[in-house]
PLY file of the C-alpha trace (Angstrom):
ply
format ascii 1.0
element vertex 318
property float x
property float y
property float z
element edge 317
property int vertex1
property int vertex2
end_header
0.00 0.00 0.00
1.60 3.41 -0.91
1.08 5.99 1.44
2.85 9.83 1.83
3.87 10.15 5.55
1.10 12.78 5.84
-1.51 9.87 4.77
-3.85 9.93 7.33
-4.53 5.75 7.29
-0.74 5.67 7.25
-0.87 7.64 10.79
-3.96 5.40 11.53
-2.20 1.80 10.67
1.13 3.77 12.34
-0.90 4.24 15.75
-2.52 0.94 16.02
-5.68 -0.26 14.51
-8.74 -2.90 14.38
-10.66 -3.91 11.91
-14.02 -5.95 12.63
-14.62 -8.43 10.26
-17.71 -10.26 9.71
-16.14 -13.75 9.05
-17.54 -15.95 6.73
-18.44 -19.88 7.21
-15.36 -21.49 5.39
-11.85 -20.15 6.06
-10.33 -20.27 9.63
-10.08 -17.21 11.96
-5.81 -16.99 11.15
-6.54 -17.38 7.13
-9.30 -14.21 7.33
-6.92 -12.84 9.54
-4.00 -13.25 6.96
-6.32 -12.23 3.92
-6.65 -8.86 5.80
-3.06 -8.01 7.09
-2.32 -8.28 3.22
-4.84 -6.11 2.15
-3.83 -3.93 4.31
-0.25 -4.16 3.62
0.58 -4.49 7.29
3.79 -6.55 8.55
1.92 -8.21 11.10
-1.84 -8.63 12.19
-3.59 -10.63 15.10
-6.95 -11.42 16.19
-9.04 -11.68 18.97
-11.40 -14.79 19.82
-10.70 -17.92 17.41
-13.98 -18.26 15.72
-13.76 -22.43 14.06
-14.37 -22.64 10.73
-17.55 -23.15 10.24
-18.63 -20.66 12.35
-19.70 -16.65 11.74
-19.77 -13.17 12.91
-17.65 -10.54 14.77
-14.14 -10.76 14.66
-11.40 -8.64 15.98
-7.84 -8.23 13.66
-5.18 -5.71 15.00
-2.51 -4.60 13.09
0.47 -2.34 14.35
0.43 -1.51 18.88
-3.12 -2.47 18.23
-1.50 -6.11 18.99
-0.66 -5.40 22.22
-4.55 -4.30 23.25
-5.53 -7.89 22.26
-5.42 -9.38 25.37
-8.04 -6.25 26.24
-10.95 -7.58 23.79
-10.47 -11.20 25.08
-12.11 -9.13 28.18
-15.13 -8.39 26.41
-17.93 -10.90 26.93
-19.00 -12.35 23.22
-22.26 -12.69 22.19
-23.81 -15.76 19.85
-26.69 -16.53 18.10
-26.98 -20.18 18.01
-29.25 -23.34 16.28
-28.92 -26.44 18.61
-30.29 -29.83 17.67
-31.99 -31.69 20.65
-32.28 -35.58 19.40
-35.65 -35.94 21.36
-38.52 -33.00 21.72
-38.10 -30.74 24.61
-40.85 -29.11 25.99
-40.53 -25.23 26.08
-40.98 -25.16 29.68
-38.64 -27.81 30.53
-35.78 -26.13 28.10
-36.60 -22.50 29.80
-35.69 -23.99 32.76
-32.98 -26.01 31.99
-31.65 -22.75 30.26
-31.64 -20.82 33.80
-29.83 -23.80 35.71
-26.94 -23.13 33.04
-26.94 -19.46 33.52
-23.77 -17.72 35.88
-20.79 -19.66 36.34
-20.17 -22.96 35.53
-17.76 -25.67 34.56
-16.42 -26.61 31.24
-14.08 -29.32 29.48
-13.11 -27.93 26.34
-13.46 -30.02 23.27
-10.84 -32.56 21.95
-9.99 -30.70 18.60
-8.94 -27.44 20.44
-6.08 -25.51 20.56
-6.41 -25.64 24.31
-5.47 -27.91 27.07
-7.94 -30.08 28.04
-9.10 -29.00 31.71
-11.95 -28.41 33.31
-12.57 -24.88 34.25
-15.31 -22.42 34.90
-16.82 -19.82 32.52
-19.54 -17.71 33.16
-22.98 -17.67 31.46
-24.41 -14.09 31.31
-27.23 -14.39 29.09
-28.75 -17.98 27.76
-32.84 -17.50 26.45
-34.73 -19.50 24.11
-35.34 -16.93 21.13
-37.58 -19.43 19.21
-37.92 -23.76 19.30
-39.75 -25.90 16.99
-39.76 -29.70 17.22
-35.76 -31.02 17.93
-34.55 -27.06 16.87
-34.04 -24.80 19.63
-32.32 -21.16 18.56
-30.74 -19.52 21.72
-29.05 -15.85 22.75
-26.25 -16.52 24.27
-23.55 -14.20 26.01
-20.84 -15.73 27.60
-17.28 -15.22 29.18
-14.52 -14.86 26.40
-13.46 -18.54 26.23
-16.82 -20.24 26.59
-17.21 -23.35 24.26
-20.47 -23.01 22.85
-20.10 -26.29 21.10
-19.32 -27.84 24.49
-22.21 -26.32 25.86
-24.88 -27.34 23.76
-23.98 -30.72 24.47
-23.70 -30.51 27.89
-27.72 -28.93 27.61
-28.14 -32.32 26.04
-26.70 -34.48 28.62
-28.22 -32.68 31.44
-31.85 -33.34 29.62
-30.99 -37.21 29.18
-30.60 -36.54 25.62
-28.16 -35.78 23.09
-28.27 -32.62 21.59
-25.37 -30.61 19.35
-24.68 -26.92 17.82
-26.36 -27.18 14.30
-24.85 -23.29 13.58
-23.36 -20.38 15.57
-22.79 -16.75 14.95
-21.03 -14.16 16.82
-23.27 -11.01 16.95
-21.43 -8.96 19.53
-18.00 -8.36 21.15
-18.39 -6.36 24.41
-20.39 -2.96 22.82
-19.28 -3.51 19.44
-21.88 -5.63 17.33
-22.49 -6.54 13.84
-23.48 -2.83 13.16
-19.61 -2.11 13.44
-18.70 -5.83 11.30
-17.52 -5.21 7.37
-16.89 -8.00 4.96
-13.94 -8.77 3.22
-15.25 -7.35 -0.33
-15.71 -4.47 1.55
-12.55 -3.90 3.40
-11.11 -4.76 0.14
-13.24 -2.20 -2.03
-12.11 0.37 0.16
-8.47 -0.45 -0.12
-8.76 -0.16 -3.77
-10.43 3.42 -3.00
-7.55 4.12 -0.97
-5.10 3.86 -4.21
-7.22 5.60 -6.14
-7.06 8.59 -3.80
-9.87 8.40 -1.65
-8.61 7.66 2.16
-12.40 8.09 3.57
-13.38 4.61 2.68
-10.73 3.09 4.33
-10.63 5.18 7.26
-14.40 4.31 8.05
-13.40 0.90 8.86
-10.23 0.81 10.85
-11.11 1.65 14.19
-8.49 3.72 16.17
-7.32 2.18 19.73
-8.71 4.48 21.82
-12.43 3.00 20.92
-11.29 -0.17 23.14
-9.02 1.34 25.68
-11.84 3.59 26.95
-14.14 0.76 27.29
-11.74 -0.08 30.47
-11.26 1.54 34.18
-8.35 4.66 33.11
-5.51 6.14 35.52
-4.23 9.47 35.50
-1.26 9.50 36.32
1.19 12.12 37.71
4.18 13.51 35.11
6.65 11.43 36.90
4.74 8.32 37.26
3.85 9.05 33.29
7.53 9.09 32.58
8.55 6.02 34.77
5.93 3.60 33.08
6.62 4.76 29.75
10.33 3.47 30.54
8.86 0.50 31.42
8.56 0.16 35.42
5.31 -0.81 37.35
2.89 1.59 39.26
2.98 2.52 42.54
0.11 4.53 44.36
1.71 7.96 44.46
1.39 7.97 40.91
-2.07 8.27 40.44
-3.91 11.06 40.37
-7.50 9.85 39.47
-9.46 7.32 38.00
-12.54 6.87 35.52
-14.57 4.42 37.56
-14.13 1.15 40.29
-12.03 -1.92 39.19
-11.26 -5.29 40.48
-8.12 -6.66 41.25
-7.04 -8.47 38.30
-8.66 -6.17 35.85
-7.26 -4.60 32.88
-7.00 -0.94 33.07
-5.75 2.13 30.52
-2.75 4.26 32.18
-2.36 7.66 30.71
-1.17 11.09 31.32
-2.28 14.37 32.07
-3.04 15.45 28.28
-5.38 12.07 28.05
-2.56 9.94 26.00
-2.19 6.20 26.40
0.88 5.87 28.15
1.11 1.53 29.00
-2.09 -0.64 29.61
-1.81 -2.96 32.95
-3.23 -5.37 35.73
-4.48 -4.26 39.23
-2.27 -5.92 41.43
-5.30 -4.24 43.98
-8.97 -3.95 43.61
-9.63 0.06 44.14
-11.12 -0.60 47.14
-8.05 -2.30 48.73
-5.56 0.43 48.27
-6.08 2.35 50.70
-3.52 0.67 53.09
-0.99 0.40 50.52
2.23 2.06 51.06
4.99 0.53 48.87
4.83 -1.73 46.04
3.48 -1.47 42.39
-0.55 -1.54 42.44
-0.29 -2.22 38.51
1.63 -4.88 37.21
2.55 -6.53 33.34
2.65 -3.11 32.00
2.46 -2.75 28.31
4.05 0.32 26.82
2.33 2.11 23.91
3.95 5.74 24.40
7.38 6.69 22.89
9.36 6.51 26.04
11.53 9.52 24.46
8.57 11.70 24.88
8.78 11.18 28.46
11.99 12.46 29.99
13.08 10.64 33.41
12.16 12.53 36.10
12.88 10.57 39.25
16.50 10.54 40.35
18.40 7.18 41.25
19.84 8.23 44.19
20.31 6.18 47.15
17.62 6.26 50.00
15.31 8.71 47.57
12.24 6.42 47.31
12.81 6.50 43.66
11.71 3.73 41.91
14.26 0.91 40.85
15.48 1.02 37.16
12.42 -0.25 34.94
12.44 -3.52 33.24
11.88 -3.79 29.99
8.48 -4.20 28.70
6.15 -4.63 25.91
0 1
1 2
2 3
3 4
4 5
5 6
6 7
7 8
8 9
9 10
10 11
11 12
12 13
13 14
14 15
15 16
16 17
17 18
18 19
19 20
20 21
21 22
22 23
23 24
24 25
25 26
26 27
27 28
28 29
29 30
30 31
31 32
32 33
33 34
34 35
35 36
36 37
37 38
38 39
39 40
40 41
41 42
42 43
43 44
44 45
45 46
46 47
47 48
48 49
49 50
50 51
51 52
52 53
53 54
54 55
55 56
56 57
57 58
58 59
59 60
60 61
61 62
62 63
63 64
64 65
65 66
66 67
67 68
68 69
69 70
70 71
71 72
72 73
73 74
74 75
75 76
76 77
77 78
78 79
79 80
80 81
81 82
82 83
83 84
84 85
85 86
86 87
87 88
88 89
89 90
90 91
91 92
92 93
93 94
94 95
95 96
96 97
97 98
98 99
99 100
100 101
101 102
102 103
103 104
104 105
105 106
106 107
107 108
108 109
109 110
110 111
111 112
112 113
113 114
114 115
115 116
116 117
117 118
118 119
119 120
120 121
121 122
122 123
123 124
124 125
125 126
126 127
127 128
128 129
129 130
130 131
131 132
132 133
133 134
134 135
135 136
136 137
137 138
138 139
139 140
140 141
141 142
142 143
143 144
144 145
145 146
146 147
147 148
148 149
149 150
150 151
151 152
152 153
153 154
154 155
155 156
156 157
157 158
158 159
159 160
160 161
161 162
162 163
163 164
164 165
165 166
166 167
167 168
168 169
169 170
170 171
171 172
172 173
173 174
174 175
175 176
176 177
177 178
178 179
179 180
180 181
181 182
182 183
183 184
184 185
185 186
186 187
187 188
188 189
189 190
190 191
191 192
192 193
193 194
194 195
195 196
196 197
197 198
198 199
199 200
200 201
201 202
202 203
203 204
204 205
205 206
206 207
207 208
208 209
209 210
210 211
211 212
212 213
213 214
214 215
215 216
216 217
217 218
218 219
219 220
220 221
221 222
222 223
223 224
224 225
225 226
226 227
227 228
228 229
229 230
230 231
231 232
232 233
233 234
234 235
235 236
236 237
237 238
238 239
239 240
240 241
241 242
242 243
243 244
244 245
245 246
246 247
247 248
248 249
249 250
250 251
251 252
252 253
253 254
254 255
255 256
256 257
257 258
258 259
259 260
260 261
261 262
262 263
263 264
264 265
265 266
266 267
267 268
268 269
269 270
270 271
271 272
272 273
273 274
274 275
275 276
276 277
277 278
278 279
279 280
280 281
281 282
282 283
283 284
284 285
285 286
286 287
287 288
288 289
289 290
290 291
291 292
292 293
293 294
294 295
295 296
296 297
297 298
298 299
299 300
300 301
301 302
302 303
303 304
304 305
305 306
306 307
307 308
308 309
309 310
310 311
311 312
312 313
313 314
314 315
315 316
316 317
C-alpha cells in the first residue's frame, strides 16, 4: 500500500488499529486474519477470539500496537446466536428452565480438537434464552465469558436433559459494545483499499477503528508527570502515581494508564482492587505493564539516588 507520511490511514495503521470483520463460514479465523493483514499491507496482524471454521460473525484483527490491546478484547464478553439440535422433543418449559440452571458460572471441558489444554474450568454464562424452538430445533441468545465453548455447551444442555443434543450453527453477533453494526466483509474492506489507491482515504478510514475505541471501554488512571515518565520506561505503578481514576475496578482487571493530556501511556493489571488500596504504602498496584507511548517523549524525572524512594530502574516491557 503506498502511502505519503502525511496519509492519514498511514498515521492510523502507524498508531494501532482494528478492523471488525464479519467472518464468513469457510476459512479459519488466522486465514481471514491473513487475507486482511495483506490487504492492508501491514507486517503483522492478530486477532481476537478464534472463531472455528464453520462458524460466523464478529471478529477482531489488530494490526500495528493495536497487537498489544488484544489481550483487552479477550475481556469483552462475546455474544452468539446459536441453532442447537436436541435428538428428542423438549418441551418449552422444561428447556426454559434447563436454560436458567446453566446461567452464571459454571464448569467446562473444552473439546478434543482445540487448541487448548484439556481442563476443566469455569466460565460464566451471562445471558442464555430460548429466542424461538420448533420440534428437535431450539435457537438460543447466548452471552458468555470470552473462552466459553459453545459447542461444548450445547452438548452438555443435552446431557443434562438425558438426551443428546449438538450446535447445528453459531454466529457471533457482539463483542463487548461492538456488534455486527460495526462488522464489514472482506469485499468491503477490500473495495475500500482499492479506494484508498485511487485517492480516496475516507473509505478506508471508516473501517479501521483507532485504539482508543477499546481502551476507553476499560477503568483509566491518570497519572502524575513522573509516574507518566517512569511507566513509559517500562517500570510498574505505585500509588503515588495516580492522580485519578474513571470508575471502580477489580483486582485483576485490565485498566488504561495515561497522562495528564489524556494519552495512552502503557495498559496494565491491578495488582489491587480500588477498594483495597487504601492501606498500601509501597509496592506497584499495577503490574505486566504494556508500553504504547514513545518513552523519548517522556523524559526521566525521578532521580536514582540512594535512599530517595525513587523507583528501581524499569524492566523492559512490551
Amino acid at each position: 500500500m503506498s502511502a505519503t507520511p502525511e496519509d492519514p490511514v498511514r498515521r492510523r495503521l502507524a498508531a494501532g488499529a482494528f478492523v471488525l470483520i464479519d467472518k464468513p463460514r469457510g476459512p479459519s479465523s488466522h486465514q481471514v486474519t491473513a487475507w486482511a493483514r495483506d490487504l492492508l499491507g501491514a507486517e503483522t496482524a492478530g486477532h481476537a477470539g478464534t472463531l472455528d471454521p464453520n462458524v460466523s460473525g464478529v471478529l477482531w484483527v489488530g494490526v500495528g500496537p493495536a497487537l498489544k490491546l488484544l489481550p483487552l478484547v479477550l475481556d469483552f464478553p462475546k455474544r452468539y446466536v446459536g441453532a442447537v439440535t436436541f435428538h428428542a422433543r423438549v418441551g418449552v418449559k422444561e428447556l426454559e428452565r434447563l436454560l436458567g440452571e446453566f446461567t452464571g458460572p459454571i464448569y467446562q471441558t473444552p473439546p478434543v480438537r482445540s487448541a487448548v489444554k484439556r481442563e476443566r474450568r469455569v466460565r460464566t454464562i451471562h445471558r442464555l434464552k430460548l429466542v424461538e424452538s420448533e420440534g428437535t430445533h431450539a435457537l438460543l441468545d447466548i452471552v458468555a465469558e470470552s473462552g466459553t465453548y459453545v459447542r461444548t455447551l450445547a452438548v452438555d444442555l443435552g446431557e443434562a436433559l438425558g438426551i443428546a443434543a449438538h450446535l447445528e450453527e453459531l454466529r457471533r453477533v457482539a463483542t463487548g459494545p461492538f456488534d455486527e453494526r460495526t462488522v464489514v466483509p472482506l469485499t468491503t474492506l477490500a473495495d475500500a483499499e482499492a479506494s484508498y489507491r485511487a485517492g480516496d482515504p475516507a473509505p478506508l478510514l471508516a473501517v479501521l477503528h483507532p485504539i482508543d475505541e477499546v481502551w476507553k471501554e476499560f477503568p483509566t488512571l491518570v497519572l502524575k508527570d513522573g509516574a507518566a515518565s517512569a511507566v513509559a520506561h517500562g517500570a510498574g505503578l505505585a500509588k503515588g502515581g495516580i492522580v485519578s481514576s474513571s470508575r471502580p475496578f477489580a483486582r485483576g482487571a485490565h485498566l488504561a494508564l495515561v497522562s495528564r493530556t489524556g494519552e495512552l501511556v502503557a495498559t496494565g493489571v491491578a495488582a489491587f482492587g480500588s477498594s483495597e488500596t487504601g492501606p498500601v504504602k509501597h509496592g506497584w498496584v499495577v503490574t505486566r505493564t504494556r508500553v504504547f507511548a514513545d518513552p523519548e517523549k517522556y523524559p526521566v524525572l525521578w532521580n536514582r539516588g540512594k535512599g530517595d524512594g525513587a523507583p528501581p530502574a524499569p524492566r523492559k516491557a512490551g
